[in-house]
Structures are given as structure tokens and as C-alpha cells.
C-alpha positions as CSV (number, residue, x, y, z in Angstrom):
1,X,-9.4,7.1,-0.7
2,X,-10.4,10.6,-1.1
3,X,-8.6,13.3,-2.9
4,X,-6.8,14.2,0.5
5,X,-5.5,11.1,1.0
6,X,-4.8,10.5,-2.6
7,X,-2.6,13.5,-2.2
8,X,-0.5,12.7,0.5
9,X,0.0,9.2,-0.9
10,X,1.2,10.6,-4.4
11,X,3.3,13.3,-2.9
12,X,5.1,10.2,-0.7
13,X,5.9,7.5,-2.9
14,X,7.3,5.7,-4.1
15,X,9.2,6.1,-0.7
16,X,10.1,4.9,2.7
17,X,5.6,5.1,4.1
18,X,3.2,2.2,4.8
19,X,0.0,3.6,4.4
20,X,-2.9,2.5,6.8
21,X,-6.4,2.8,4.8
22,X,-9.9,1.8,5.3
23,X,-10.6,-1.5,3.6
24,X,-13.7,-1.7,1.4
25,X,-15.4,-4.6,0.6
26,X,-13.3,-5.5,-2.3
27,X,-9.8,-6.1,-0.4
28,X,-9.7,-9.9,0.4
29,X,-10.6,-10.4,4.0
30,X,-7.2,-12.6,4.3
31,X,-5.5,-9.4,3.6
32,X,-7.0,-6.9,5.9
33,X,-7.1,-6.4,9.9
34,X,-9.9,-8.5,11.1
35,X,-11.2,-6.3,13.4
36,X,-10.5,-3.0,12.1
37,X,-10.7,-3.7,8.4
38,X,-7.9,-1.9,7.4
39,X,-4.9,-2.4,5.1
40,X,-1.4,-1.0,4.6
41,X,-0.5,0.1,1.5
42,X,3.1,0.3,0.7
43,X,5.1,1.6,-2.4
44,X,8.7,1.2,-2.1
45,X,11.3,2.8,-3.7
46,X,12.9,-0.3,-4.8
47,X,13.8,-1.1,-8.4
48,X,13.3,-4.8,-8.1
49,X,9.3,-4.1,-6.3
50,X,8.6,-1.5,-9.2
51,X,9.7,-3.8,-11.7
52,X,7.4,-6.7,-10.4
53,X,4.1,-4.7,-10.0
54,X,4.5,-3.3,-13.0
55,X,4.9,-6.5,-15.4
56,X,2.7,-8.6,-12.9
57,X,-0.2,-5.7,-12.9
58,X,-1.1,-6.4,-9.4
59,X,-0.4,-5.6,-5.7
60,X,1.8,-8.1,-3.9
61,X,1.6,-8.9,-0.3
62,X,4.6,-8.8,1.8
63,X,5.9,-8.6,4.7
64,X,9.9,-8.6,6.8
65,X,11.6,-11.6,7.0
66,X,11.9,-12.4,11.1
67,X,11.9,-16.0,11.8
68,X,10.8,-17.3,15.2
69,X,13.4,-16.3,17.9
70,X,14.6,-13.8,15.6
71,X,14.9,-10.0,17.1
72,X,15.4,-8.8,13.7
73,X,14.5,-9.2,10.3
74,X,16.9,-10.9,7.7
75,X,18.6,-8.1,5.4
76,X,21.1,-10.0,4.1
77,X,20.1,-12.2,0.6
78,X,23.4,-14.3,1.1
79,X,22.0,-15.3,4.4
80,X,18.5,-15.6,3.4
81,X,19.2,-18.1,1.0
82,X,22.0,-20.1,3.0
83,X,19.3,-20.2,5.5
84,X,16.1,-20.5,3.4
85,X,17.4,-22.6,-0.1
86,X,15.3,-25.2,0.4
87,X,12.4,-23.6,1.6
88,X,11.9,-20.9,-1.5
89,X,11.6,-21.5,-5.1
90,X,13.1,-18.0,-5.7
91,X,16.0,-15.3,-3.7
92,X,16.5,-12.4,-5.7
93,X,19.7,-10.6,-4.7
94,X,18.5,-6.9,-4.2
95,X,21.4,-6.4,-2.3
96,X,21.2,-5.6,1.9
97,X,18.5,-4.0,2.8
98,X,18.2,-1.5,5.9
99,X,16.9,-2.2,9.3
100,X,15.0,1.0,9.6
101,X,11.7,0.7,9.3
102,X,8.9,2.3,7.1
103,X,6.7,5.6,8.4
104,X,3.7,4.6,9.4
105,X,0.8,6.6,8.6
106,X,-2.8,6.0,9.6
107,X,-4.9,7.8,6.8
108,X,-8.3,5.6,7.8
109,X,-9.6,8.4,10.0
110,X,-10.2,12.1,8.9
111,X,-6.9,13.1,9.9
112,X,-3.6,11.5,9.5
113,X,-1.7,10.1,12.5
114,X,1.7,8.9,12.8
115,X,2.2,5.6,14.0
116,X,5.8,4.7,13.8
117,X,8.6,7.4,12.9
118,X,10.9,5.2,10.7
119,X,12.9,5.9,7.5
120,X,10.2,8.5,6.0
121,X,10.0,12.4,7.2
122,X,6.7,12.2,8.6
123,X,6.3,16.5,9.4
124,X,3.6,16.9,6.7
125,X,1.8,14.4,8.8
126,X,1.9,15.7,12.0
């Protein structure tokens, strides 16, 4: 990213933002967009995340829990593992987590665009 963009992602996280970013030629192609080669970038404001890129020293990938037929994603870690036990070698109770959505913010082009108004301000984008 450039300094710009470096910028606005510092100034914004750890926080409620997915970051949409160009994907060089070291991002895994299973990870990016296929035809746009992008990538989101998100850094949470979430103990338990922190906690795990910092003693694993390496991006996760992730992504909301909806199961098929599902409207919404699961929030609920009681549910999740009365539902998913013995499907998952691990459920750790972060406690419920919100429906709202992460910002979306597309920094891949030379300006940034909102794509989705969710739980982060998104003015300094606009």
C-alpha cells in the first residue's frame, strides 16, 4: 500500500473496517478475488483476534458464520458449539458478538470508496 493508504489504515484500526486492497503477487491466489485480485484486510478490535495474530505471527483468514438457509450469521458461542461440537476441534467463548457489519472500504483504486456503511464511521472516507 502506499503511504496514503497506510494512513487511513493506521488511523482505523484496530476497529470496526474491512479494508479492500490490491493483491500483489505474494497473497495466495486462494485468498484473493479471482478476477479482481483483491483482498480484505481486516483488524478487529477484539482481544481474543489480537491475542492470536500476535503469538501466531501471521494473518488469519476468516470469515461470518452463516450456514446454508441461514439469514444471519451465528453470534452466539453457546449456539455455535451446540450446533457445531462435532464439527470443530476448537469454540472459544468470546462472548456474543454483534450483527452489524464491518465498514467497507475499497482503498485498491486512487481514491477510497465506501462500500458498505456498517459499524465503522466511514466520513473520512467519503
Amino acid at each position: 500500500v502506499g503511504n496514503s493508504e497506510y494512513r487511513q489504515i493506521k488511523a482505523h484500526t484496530p476497529g470496526p473496517y474491512t479494508f479492500i486492497l490490491r493483491a500483489t503477487s505474494e497473497v495466495p491466489r486462494r485468498l484473493m478475488h479471482p478476477k479482481r485480485r483483491q483482498i480484505g484486510l481486516r483488524i478487529p478490535d477484539n482481544k481474543i483476534a489480537l491475542d492470536l495474530l500476535e503469538e501466531l505471527g501471521t494473518p488469519l483468514m476468516s470469515t461470518s458464520l452463516i450456514l446454508p438457509g441461514e439469514e444471519y450469521p451465528f453470534t452466539d458461542p453457546y449456539e455455535i458449539r451446540q450446533t457445531l461440537e462435532h464439527q470443530l476441534d476448537l469454540v472459544i467463548d468470546g462472548g456474543y458478538c454483534g450483527l452489524e457489519p464491518s465498514s467497507v472500504i475499497d482503498l485498491s483504486d486512487d481514491q477510497a470508496m465506501v462500500l458498505r456503511k456498517g459499524a465503522g464511521d466511514t466520513l473520512a472516507f467519503e
